[in-house]
C-alpha angles and dihedrals in degrees: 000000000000142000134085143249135242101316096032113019102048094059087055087051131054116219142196115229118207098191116189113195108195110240129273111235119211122170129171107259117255093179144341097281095045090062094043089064099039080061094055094047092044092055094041087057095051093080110101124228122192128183121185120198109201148168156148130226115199125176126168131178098231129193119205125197108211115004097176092334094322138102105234138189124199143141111264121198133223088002087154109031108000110262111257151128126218149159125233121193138181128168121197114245098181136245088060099304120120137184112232136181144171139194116181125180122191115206139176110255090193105058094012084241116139115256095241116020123227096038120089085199101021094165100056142330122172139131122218149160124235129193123200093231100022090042128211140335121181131174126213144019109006147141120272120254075231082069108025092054104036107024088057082064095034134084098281098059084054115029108033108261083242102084097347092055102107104261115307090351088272085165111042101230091136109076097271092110111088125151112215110203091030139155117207123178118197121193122224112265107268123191087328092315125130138179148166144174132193140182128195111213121234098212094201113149104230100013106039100174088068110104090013129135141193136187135160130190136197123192126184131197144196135162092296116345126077142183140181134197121195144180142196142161116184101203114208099003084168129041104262099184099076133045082236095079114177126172108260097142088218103250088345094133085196137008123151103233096142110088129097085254100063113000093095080076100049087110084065113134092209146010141201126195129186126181144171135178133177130191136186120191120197124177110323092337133078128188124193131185109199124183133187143187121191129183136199118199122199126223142185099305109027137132097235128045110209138037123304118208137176126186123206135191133174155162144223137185126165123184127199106226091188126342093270090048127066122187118187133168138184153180139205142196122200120175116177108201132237110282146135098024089315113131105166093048114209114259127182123202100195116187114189137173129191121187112191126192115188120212093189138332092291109028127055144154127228151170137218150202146173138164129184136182128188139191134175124058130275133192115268115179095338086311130112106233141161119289110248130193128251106166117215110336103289089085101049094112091042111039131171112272091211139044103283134045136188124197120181127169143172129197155135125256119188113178117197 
């Protein structure tokens, strides 16, 4: 569910870099030719290669107060950091360019299983080519700069997505959101500035924006204080040509759709999100404000007929009790409007805590809560029902079926 890539998610897991720096020949010279080409290959094997193998495994015992009217116990992985293993690779090419690439499985580290079935490496998998002054291009299955750039400063990063993610995840700011066939261009740092875009491409002979995606992201940073701005529109998410509508989200290789709070709108041709998130760390304590708008657009054959829009607002604090022990608390707001013959719109007030204590760099133990309750309606299969609760995103297939949820785990994460 969490963690982050390159620029986010290494600093959050220490890894252990095996770098292998092809050898230097040097041979005595037996003529002229001989030690010219000592001298090519010598120059050719200067260049250094370098490939990371990396991971977390993550495993909490976890209690649940109501899955579909019933207390429940159960092992949750990947409740902290999502559990995973990747490599991560760059060669030196010389005068500040560099070849990258990056393949990322998540997995399941209760069951083996891997986390999303049908992908080998169902977390990334691209290959780039980054320049010290032009910055960075990489093809293939990646992160949004909507994410990249907003979710680092929002709840998740702070509070685990398993109870801090906004209800149900409705705006992706765990890391659910990934664009397989992308494009995705970062600019170098400047002056504490950063900034990407990327597009997916739809890939559909004849209509080629079907299918397609496109985010950007902006951070800024500055001594203690950070924010982060992000983007991002998800263009035929169904298939609008048929009655049979199903959720497919075109070439979306991820996008939470499947919890009580916005699954009534899974038949959506279209979606828009919009975040920011802003952070300011003094001393041992942080506080962070976030805020998100999400959209759902209807199209030809869906089951709703006008717009559908959540607001979200939310804060964060953590406080370090000693260097070893991390306390952090949040809140979140999330209104849906009044829309589609709903008059009393659903809204979910969602209160977590998370204490860490780190044994060492890579192994710590940690607990977590979270409570929601929820009032209003929402739309449920065209229908106008009761708003349930489903706190963070760990309980989007077994949601309250009633007003209020508590979620409360304890576990053990080592990273390697």
């Amino acid at each position: 569910m969490h963690g982050f890539p390159k620029v986010l998610e290494i600093t959050k897991t220490e890894i252990t870099t095996m770098k292998t720096t092809r050898a230097k020949f040097s041979v005595k010279p037996v003529c002229a030719c001989a030690a010219l080409l000592c001298a090519g290959v010598s120059m050719h094997a200067s260049a250094q290669s370098s490939v990371t193998l990396y991971g977390v495994v993550d495993n909490a015992f976890a209690y649940s107060s109501n899955q579909g009217g019933h207390s429940n116990t159960y092992i949750n992985s990947g409740a902290l950091l999502a559990s995973k293993f990747g490599l991560y690779g760059t060669e030196d090419l010389g005068g500040g360019n560099t070849a990258l690439f990056r393949l990322e499985s998540g997995i399941n580290a209760a069951t083996g299983a891997q986390s999303k079935s049908g992908y080998m490496f169902n977390r990334q998998a691209y290959v780039g080519l980054s320049n010290t002054n032009y910055g960075q291009v990489i093809l293939g299955r990646a992160y949004t700069p909507y994410f990249q750039y907003v979710a680092s400063l929002g709840p998740t990063n702070v509070l685990t997505g398993a109870v801090g993610a906004h209800p149900g995840d409705v705006d992706a700011l765990d890391t659910t959101l990934r664009m397989q066939n992308s494009i995705t261009y970062t600019l170098p740092v400047f002056g504490g500035l950063q900034a990407g875009v990327q597009y997916g491409l739809g890939e559909q002979a004849g209509s080629i924006s079907n299918g397609s995606s496109v985010s950007a992201g902006l951070r800024y940073d500055y001594q203690g204080f950070g924010w982060g701005v992000g983007y991002t529109r998800l263009k035929n998410l169904a298939d609008n040509t048929t009655a049979n509508k199903t959720a497919s989200f075109g070439n979306v290789g991820d996008f939470a759709i499947n919890s009580p709070v916005n699954a009534g709108y899974a038949s959506a041709d279209s979606a828009q999100l919009i975040a920011t998130a802003a952070r300011y760390t003094f001393g041992k304590a942080m506080v962070g404000l976030n805020y998100s708008n999400v959209q759902y657009k209807p199209g030809a054959f869906s089951s709703f007929t006008q717009s559908a829009t959540f607001n979200t607002v939310g804060v964060i604090a953590t406080y370090d009790l000693t260097p070893a022990f991390r306390w952090a608390v949040g809140y979140s707001y999330t209104a849906e409007k009044a829309r589609n013959g709903i008059t009393s719109p659903a809204k979910y007030n969602q209160f977590t805590m998370e204490q860490l204590y780190s044994l060492s760099k890579r192994t710590a133990f940690y607990a977590i809560q979270g409570y929601q309750r929820a009032s209003g309606q929402r739309l449920a299969n065209g229908a106008i029902v009761d708003a349930v609760a489903s706190v963070g995103d760990s309980q989007n297939g077994t949601p309250s079926n009633g007003r209020s949820q508590f979620v409360g785990m304890v576990g053990v994460r080592h990273s390697f």
